[in-house]
Every structure is written in structure tokens, then in C-alpha cells.
C-alpha positions as CSV (number, residue, x, y, z in Angstrom):
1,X,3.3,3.4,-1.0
2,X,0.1,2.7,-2.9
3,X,0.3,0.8,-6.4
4,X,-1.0,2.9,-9.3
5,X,-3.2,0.2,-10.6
6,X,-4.5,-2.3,-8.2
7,X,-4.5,0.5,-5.3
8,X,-2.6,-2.6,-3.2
9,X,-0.9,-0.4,0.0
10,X,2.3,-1.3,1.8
11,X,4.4,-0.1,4.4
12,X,7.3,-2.0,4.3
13,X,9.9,-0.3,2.6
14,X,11.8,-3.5,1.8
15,X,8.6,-5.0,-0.1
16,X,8.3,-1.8,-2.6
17,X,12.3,-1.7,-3.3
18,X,10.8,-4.5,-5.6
19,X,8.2,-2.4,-7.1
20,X,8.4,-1.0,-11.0
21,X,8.5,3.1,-11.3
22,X,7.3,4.7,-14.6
23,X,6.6,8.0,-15.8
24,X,3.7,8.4,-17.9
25,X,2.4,12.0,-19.4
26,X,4.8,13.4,-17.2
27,X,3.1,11.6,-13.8
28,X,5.7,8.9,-11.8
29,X,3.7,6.0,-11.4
30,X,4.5,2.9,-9.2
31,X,3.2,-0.8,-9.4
32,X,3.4,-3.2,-7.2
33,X,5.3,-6.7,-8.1
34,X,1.7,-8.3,-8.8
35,X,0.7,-6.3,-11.4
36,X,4.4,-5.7,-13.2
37,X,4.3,-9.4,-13.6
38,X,1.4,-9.5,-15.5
39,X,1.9,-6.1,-17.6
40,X,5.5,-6.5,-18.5
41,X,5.3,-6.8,-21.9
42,X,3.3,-3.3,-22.1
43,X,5.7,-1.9,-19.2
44,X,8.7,-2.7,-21.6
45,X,6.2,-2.0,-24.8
46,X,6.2,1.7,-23.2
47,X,2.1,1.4,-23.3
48,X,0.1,3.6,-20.8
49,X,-1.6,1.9,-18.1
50,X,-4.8,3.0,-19.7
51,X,-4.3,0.4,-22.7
52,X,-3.8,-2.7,-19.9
């Protein structure tokens, strides 16, 4: 699984059960736990990635 934003790759299933899914313009997007920390007030704020 790749994160959306920071392109950070992992294979380990158990690591991305952690990870934050979203769909934006109709495309599922992941992030990894890195990067949903720091945008969680836009994640919850319903802002595209774009405006990170």
C-alpha cells in the first residue's frame, strides 16, 4: 500500500490497518499514520488534499 501523499510504501498489512481512507472527487485515497497526524484537522475539515 502506497500513501497518497507522502508516496511512503509498506507491506505489512498490520501497519496500514492504522492508515486513514478517504474518498475525494470520487477517488479512495489512503494516508499513512504520518501524514493523518499532521492533516487531521483538514481530514475531519473534509478539505482535499490539494489545500494541505
Amino acid at each position: 500500500m502506497t500513501c497518497d501523499f507522502c508516496g511512503r510504501q509498506s507491506e505489512d498489512e498490520a501497519e496500514t490497518l492504522a492508515w486513514t481512507t478517504s474518498v475525494e472527487n470520487g477517488r479512495r485515497r489512503t494516508y499513512c499514520t504520518e501524514c493523518s497526524r499532521t492533516h487531521l484537522r483538514a481530514i475531519e475539515g473534509k478539505l482535499d488534499s490539494t489545500w494541505w
